[in-house]
C-alpha atoms as an extended CHARMM CRD file, in Angstrom:
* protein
*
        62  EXT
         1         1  UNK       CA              1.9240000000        8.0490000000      -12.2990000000  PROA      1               0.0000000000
         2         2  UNK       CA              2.1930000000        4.3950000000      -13.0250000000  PROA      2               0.0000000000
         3         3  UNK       CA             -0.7280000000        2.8500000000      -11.1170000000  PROA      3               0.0000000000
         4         4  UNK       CA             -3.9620000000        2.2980000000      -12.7080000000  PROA      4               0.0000000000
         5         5  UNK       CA             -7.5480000000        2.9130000000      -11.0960000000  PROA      5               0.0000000000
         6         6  UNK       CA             -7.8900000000       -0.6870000000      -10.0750000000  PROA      6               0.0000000000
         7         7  UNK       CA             -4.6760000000       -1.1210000000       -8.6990000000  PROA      7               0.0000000000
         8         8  UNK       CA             -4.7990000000        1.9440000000       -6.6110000000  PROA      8               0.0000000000
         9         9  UNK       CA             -8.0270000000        0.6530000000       -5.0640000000  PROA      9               0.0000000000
        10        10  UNK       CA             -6.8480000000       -2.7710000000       -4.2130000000  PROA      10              0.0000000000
        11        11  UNK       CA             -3.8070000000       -0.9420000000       -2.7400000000  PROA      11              0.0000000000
        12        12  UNK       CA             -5.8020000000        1.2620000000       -0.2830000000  PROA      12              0.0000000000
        13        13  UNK       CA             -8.3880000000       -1.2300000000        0.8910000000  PROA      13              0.0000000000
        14        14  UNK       CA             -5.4500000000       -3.8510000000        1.5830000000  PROA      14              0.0000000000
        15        15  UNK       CA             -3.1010000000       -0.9880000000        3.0440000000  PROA      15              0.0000000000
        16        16  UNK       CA             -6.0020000000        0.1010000000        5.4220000000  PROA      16              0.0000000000
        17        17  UNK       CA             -6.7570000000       -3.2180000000        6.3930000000  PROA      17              0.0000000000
        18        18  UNK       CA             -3.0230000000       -3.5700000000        7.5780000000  PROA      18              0.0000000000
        19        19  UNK       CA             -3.2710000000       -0.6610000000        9.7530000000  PROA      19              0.0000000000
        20        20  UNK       CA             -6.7160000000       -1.5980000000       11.0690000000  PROA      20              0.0000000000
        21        21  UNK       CA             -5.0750000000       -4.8330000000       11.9250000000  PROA      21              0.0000000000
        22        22  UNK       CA             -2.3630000000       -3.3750000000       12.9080000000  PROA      22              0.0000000000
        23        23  UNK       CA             -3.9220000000       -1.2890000000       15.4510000000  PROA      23              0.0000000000
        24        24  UNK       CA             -6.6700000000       -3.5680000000       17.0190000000  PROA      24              0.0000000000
        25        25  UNK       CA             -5.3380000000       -6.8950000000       16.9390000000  PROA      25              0.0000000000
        26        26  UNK       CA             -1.6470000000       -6.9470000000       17.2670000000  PROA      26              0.0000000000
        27        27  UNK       CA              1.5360000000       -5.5120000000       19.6490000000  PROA      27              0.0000000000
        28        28  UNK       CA              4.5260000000       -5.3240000000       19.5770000000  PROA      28              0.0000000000
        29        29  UNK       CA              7.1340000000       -5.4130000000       16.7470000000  PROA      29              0.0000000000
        30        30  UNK       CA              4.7880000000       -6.3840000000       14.5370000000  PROA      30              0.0000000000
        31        31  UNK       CA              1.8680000000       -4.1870000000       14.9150000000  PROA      31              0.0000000000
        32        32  UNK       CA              4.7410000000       -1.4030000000       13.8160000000  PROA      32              0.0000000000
        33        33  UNK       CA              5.8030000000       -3.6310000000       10.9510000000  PROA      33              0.0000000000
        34        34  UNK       CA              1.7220000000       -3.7200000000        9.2850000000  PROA      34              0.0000000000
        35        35  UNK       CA              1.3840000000        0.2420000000       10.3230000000  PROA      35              0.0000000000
        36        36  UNK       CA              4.8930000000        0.7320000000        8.0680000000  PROA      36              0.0000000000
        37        37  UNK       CA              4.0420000000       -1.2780000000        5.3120000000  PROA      37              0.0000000000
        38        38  UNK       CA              0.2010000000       -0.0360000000        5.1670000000  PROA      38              0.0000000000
        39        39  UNK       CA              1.2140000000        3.7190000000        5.4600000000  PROA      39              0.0000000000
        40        40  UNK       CA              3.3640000000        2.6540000000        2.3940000000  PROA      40              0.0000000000
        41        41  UNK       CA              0.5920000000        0.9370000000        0.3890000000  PROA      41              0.0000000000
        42        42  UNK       CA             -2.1670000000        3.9390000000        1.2820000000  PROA      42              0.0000000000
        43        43  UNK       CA              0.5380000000        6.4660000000        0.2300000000  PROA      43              0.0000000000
        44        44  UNK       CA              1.0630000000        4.6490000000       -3.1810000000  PROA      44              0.0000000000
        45        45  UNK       CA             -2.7110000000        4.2590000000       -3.6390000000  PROA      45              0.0000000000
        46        46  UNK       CA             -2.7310000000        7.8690000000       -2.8650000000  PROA      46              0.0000000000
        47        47  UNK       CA             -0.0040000000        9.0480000000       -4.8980000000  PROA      47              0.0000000000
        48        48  UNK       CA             -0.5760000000        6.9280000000       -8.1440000000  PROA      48              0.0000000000
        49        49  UNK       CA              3.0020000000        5.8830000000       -8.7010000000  PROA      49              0.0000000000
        50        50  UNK       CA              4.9450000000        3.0460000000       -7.0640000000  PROA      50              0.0000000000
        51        51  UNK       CA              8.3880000000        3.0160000000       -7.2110000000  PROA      51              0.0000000000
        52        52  UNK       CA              9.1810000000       -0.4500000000       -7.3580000000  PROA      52              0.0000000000
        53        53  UNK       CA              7.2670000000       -0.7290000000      -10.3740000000  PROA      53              0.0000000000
        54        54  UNK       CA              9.9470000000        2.2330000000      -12.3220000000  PROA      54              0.0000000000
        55        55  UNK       CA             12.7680000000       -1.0080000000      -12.3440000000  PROA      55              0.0000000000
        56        56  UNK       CA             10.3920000000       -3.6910000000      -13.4810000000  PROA      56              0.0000000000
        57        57  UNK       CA              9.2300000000       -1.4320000000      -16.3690000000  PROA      57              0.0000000000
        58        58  UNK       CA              5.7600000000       -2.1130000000      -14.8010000000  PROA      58              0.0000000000
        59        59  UNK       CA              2.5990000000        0.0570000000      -15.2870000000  PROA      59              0.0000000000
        60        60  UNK       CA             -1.2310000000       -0.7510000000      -14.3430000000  PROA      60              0.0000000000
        61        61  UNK       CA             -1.8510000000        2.4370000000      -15.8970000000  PROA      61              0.0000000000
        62        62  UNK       CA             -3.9240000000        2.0260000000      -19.1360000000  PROA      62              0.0000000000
């Protein structure tokens, strides 16, 4: 795990938000695009580790 409390938090509410957005207000190509990308951001949240962080040598976690 490399995601701290906070960050995990932020994560979720923005990565639900994408797929509420996703599903109510847009079509097309782009609703898929904000489903993809807030699946990604809930499963991080959900998970506790993000693996772009592991190259960056980056870690909310205290």
């Amino acid at each position: 795990m490399n995601m701290g409390k906070l960050d995990r938090i932020i994560r979720g509410i923005i990565g639900v938000a994408l797929i509420v957005v996703a599903l109510f207000v847009l079509d097309g190509a782009w609703q898929i695009v904000l489903i993809v990308l807030g699946g990604i951001m809930v499963g991080t949240a959900l998970s506790g580790f993000c693996p772009l962080y592991v190259p960056f040598h980056i870690s909310t976690k205290k």
